[in-house]
N, C-alpha and C positions, 0 to 999 in steps of 0.2 A: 504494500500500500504506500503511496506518494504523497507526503505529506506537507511538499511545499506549495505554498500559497498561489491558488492561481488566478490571473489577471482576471478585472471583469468582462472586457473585451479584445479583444486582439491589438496590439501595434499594427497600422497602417500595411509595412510592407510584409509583415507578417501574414498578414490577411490575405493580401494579393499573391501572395507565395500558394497561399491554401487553393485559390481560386485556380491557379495555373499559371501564375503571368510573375513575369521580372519588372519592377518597380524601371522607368525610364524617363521620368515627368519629374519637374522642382514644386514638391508641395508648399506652391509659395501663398496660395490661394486660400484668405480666410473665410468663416459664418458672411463677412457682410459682403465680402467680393462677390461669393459663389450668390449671394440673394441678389445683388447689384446686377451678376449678370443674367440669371433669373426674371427678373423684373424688369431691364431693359428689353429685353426679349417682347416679353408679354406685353410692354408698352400702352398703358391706359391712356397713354397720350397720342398718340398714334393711331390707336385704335379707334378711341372717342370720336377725334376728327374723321375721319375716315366715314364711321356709322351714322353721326346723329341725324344727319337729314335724311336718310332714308330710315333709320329705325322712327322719326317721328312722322314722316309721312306717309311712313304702313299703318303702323300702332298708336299714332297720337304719345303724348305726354306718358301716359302706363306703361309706355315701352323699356323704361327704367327700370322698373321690376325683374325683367330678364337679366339683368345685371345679377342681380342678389339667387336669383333660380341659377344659374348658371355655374355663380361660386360657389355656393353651397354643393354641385354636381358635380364641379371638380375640384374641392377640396377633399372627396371622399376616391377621385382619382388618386387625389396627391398621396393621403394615406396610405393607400394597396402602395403605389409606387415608392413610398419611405420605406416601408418594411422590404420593400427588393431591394433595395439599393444599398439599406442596410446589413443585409447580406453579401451581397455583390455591388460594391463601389468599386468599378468598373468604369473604362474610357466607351463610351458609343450608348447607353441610355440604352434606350426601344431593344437595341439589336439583344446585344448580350445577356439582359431580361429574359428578353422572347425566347432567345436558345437554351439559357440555363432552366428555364422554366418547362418549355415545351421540346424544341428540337433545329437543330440545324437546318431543315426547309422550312417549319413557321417562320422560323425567325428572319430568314431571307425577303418571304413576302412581306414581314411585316417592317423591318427597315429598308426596302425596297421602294415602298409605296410612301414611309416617312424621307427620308433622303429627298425626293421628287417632290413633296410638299414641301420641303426646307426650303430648296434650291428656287422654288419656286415663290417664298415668304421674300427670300432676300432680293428676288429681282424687282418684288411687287412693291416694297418698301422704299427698297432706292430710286424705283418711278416716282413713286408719293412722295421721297422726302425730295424729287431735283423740283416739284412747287414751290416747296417751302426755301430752297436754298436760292433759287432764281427772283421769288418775290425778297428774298434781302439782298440781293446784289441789285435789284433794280432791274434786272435782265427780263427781255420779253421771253414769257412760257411757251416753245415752237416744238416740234416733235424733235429740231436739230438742237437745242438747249437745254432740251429733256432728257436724251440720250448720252450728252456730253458728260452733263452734270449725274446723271446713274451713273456712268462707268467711275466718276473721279471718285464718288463715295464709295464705288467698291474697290476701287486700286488703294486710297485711304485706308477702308476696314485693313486692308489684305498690309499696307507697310507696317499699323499698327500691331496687328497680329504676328508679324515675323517677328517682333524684339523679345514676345516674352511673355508669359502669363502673368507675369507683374504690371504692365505696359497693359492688358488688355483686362486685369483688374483696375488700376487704375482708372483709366477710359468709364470703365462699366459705373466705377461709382461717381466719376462726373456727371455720367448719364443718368444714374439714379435721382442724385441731387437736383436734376433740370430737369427729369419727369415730377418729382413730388412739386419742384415749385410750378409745372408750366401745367398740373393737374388741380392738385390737393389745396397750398395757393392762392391758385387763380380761382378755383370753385368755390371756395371762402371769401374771397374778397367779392364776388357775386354774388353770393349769397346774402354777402352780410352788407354791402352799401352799394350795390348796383341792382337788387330785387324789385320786378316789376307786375310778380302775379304770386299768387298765393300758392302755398304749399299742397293744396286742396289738388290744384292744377294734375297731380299725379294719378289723378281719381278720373280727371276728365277725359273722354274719349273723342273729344272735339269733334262728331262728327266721321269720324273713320269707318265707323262701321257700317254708315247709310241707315239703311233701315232693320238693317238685318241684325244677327249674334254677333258680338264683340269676340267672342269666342275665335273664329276662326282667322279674325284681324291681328288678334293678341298675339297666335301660334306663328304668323305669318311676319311679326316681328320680333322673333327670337333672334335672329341674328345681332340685336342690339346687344345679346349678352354672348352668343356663340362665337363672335371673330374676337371676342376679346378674352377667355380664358384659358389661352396653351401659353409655352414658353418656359413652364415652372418646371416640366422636365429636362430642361437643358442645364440645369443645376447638374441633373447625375452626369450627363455627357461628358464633364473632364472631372470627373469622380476623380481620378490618378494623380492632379496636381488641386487637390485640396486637403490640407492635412484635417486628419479626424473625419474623412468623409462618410463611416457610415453612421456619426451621429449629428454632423455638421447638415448634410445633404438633405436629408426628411424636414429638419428646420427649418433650411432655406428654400424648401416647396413648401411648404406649410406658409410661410411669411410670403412668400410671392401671392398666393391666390388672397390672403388676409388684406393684405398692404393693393392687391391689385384694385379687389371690389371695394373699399373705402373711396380709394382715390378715382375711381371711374364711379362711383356714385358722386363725389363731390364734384368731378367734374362736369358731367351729364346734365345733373341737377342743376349746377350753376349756370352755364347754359339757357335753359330752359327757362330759370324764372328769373331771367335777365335779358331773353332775346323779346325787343320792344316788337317783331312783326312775327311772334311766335304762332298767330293764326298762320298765316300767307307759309308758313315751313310748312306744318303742316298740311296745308292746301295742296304741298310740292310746289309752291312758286316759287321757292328758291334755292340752288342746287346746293351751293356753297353757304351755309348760312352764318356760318364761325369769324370767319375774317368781317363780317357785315357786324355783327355780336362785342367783338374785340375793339372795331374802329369808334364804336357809341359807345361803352364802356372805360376804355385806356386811354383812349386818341390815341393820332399818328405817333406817338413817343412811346406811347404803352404798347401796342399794335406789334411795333419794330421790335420792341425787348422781347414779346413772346416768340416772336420769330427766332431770335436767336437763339431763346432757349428751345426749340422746337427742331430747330437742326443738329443741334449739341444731343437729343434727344435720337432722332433719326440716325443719328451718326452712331451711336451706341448699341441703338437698336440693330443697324447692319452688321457693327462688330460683332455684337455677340452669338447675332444669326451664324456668319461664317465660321466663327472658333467653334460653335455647337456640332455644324455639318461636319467639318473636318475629323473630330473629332470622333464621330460617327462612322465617315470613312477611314478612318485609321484603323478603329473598332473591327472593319465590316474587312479591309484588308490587313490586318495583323492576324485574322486567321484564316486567308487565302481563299476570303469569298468573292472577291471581285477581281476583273480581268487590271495585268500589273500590277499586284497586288503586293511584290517585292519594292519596288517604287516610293506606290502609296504609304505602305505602312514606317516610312524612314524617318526618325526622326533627328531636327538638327544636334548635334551633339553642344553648340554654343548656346543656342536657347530655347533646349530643348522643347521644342512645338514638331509638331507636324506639317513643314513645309510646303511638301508636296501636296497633300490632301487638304492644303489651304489655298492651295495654287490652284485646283479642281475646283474649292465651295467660290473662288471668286471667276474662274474664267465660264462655267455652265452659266450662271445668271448674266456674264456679260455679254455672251451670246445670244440668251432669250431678250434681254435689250436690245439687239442689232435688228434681232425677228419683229422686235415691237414698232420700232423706228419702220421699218420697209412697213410693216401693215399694224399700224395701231389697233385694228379691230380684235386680234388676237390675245390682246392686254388679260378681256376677259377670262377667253376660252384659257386662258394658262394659268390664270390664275382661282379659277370658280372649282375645280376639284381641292385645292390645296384644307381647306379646311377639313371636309370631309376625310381626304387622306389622312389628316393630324389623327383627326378624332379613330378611324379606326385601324390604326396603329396602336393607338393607347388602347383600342377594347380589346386587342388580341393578345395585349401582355396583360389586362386585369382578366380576359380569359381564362389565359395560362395559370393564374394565380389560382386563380380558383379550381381549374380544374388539381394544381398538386394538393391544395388543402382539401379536395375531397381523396387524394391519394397520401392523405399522411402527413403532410408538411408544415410543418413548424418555422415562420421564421427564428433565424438566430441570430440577427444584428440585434444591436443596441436601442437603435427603433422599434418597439413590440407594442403589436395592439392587442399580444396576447389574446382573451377568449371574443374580443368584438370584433376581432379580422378579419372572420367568414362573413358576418352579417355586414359588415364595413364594406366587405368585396362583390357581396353579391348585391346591394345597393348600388355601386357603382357602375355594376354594367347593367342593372336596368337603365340607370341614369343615362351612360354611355350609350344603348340602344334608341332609346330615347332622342336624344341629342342629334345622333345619326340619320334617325326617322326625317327629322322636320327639316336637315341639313338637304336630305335627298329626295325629298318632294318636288315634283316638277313643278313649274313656274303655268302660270296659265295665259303669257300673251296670244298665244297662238301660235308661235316662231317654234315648230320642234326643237329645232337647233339650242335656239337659247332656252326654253324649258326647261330642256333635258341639260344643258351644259356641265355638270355638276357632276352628272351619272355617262357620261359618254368621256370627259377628263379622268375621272376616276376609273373607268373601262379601259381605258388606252395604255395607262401604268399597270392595272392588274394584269393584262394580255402579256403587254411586252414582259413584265416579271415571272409569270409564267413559261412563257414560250424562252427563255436568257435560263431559267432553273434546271427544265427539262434538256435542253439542249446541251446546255454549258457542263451541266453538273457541276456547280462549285461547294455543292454539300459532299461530294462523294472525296473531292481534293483535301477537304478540310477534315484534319482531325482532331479538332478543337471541342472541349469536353460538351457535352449536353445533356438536357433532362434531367441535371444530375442536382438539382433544389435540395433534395431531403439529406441525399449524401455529404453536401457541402455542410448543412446545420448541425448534420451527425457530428461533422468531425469539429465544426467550431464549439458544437457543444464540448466535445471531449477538449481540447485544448485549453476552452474556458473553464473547466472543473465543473461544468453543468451535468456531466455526465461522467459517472466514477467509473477510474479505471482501478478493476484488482488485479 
């Protein structure tokens, strides 16, 4: 019998030794970097802009409520996901979950179909942020100053990203700083001396619904809370260069979706009972309705300052997209699932990153910018699956979860939801079903094309991921461990003295 004292949880590279893998990352990455980059990600600021004029002129003013529905459905993601991570803080998030959980071909389709959603966030973003960077230089917005200014933000993310994870924590919590003021703020200070309708105004359906149930108007503007809650699992993505990651990691998701839905309520709301032609939005008479909101509220001096925090925001935002994707492909080629995968997976021995698989998350989106510039119509079509991808990528890893907890499995990270993490898990993919449903509902213009756009984008990544699986076989090349959940906890149990050895 061994009667020396043994630790509560593993040392870092300990852990990752258990896992299968050689420590090769500078855990230089603290609690507030890993949430910084989390939460730029997830960008309440970004996002808000982006939604409010259509989520108010589907759903009226109520549409604010899908905010708080939304967080509450994936905070109960983030959950299942802390208790994986806590096990497995691990580089690539989705992928390495989905394998340890289920198997070397789930796990393909299901970072298969997220990678294409990523790659496809960061191009959509650095479209959205060349408005914001063109309206502070003063430069007219053309598709040829649109293009310019995408590529410069992502050749920017990409210099940032080569010096270092310190360099892209740093960046991440500028960004966080200039999301909480250009969100949290700004919604406060609307709230509190720019208010020009009553709080009641939440209740009202101004009309949306005609004559008919509000009911089917409300469902039809869930997007006001669905394009704004992913991002929080890109905390796990560089699990490797955060010290303490499997108790750091479930905190910094857990505080991204916390810190998200605050700040996208204060923000929405401020908005709202601050825009003086809040009927006419609603109505849909006005496309852009924020910068019209910002110019009567700030003036031209206030207007300008959010702008700049708004690009400091976007800029953060791309970073952190890039470092996630890469990080993903490092993940997806460190164990010989993707074609050059000896390439991919190298990392710089100076600062220590994944170069090459940084060099990939910024030249695919700059490409889809080239596509967008020759025919802007396709803006949509490439970017209308991406959500839906997000989302069921995460149901196929709270799948997996569930399906090992009805085979036996125990988390054994430091994160434990112990006996509420069946009930926790099986919540969340109704949620996650759910979510997916009202994502994948065709549109009813009459335009099949654009109806369907959503479910023919997401068709086109399932096919090609298929047909690259079957062909290629890079499950049969890889012999990288899988399905092996219960065996991993066994043995961390036994390490940690949770389970006696005689």
């Amino acid at each position: 019998m061994n009667d020396t004292p043994k630790p509560a949880h593993l040392a870092d590279e300990e852990h990752l030794a258990v896992l299968g893998y050689e420590g090769k990352f500078d855990r230089s990455m603290s609690l507030w970097a890993n949430f910084a980059l989390g939460f730029t990600y997830l960008s309440p600021l970004v996002g808000v802009y982006s939604l409010l004029a259509i989520a108010l002129s589907t759903g009226g003013p109520p549409s604010i409520w899908w905010i708080v529905i939304v967080a509450c459905g994936q905070l109960l993601v983030s959950l299942v996901f802390g208790e994986i991570v806590s096990q497995f803080p691990i580089h690539g998030g989705i992928y390495p979950w989905a394998r340890r959980l289920w198997g070397r071909r789930y796990a393909w389709m299901a970072a298969w179909v997220y990678i294409w959603a990523m790659i496809v966030t960061i191009t959509s973003v650095a479209e959205f942020g060349a408005g914001f960077v063109t309206s502070l230089l003063g430069i007219e917005l053309t598709p040829l100053s649109t293009l310019i200014t995408a590529l410069g933000l992502l050749l920017l993310a990409l210099a940032i990203n080569f010096t270092g994870t310190k360099s892209l924590a740093r960046i991440a919590r500028l960004g966080l700083f200039a999301e909480l003021i250009g969100v949290i703020g700004l919604g406060l200070y609307l709230l509190l001396f720019q208010r020009v309708h009553d709080f009641s105004v939440f209740f009202d359906t101004m009309g949306t619904a005609g004559d008919g149930s509000y009911l089917p108007v409300f469902m039809a503007s869930a997007l006001a809370g669905l394009f704004l809650f992913y991002g929080f699992e890109a905390c796990g993505d560089v699990a490797e260069e955060v010290a303490d990651p499997a108790r750091r990691i479930p905190r910094a998701m857990i505080m991204t979706i916390l810190v998200g839905a605050v700040s996208a309520l204060f923000s929405f709301g401020g908005y709202v009972l601050a825009a003086p032609n809040l009927e006419d939005i609603v109505a849909g008479k006005v496309a852009d309705p924020i910068p019209a909101i910002l110019e009567a509220t700030l003036g031209t001096v206030g207007a300008k300052a959010f702008l700049v925090i708004a690009v400091l925001a976007f800029i953060s935002c791309v970073l952190s997209l890039q470092a996630a994707a890469s990080r993903l492909l490092y993940s997806f080629a460190r164990d010989g699932m993707l074609p050059g995968y000896k390439w991919l997976s190298q990392v710089s021995p100076r600062t220590k990153v994944p170069n090459n698989a940084l060099i990939v998350a910024c030249t695919v989106p700059a490409l889809i910018c080239v596509l967008i510039f020759v025919n802007d119509g396709i803006l949509v079509a490439v970017t209308s699956f991406a959500i839906l991808g997000i989302y069921l990528s995460f149901q196929m890893v709270v799948l997996a979860s569930l399906k090992q907890r009805l085979q036996g499995w125990k988390p054994a990270g430091p994160f434990n939801l112990r006996t509420a993490g069946f009930v926790i898990n099986v919540l969340a993919l109704a949620y996650g079903i759910f979510a997916m449903v009202l994502l994948a509902t065709p549109g009813s213009s009459g335009d099949f094309f654009a109806d369907h756009i959503v479910l023919i984008g997401l068709g086109v990544v399932l096919v090609t991921g298929f047909a690259y699986l079957f062909i290629a076989r890079p499950d049969v090349k890889s012999d990288a461990p899988q399905g092996d959940a219960k065996v991993v906890a066994d043995e961390i149990r036994r390490r940690t003295g949770q389970i006696s050895v005689r």
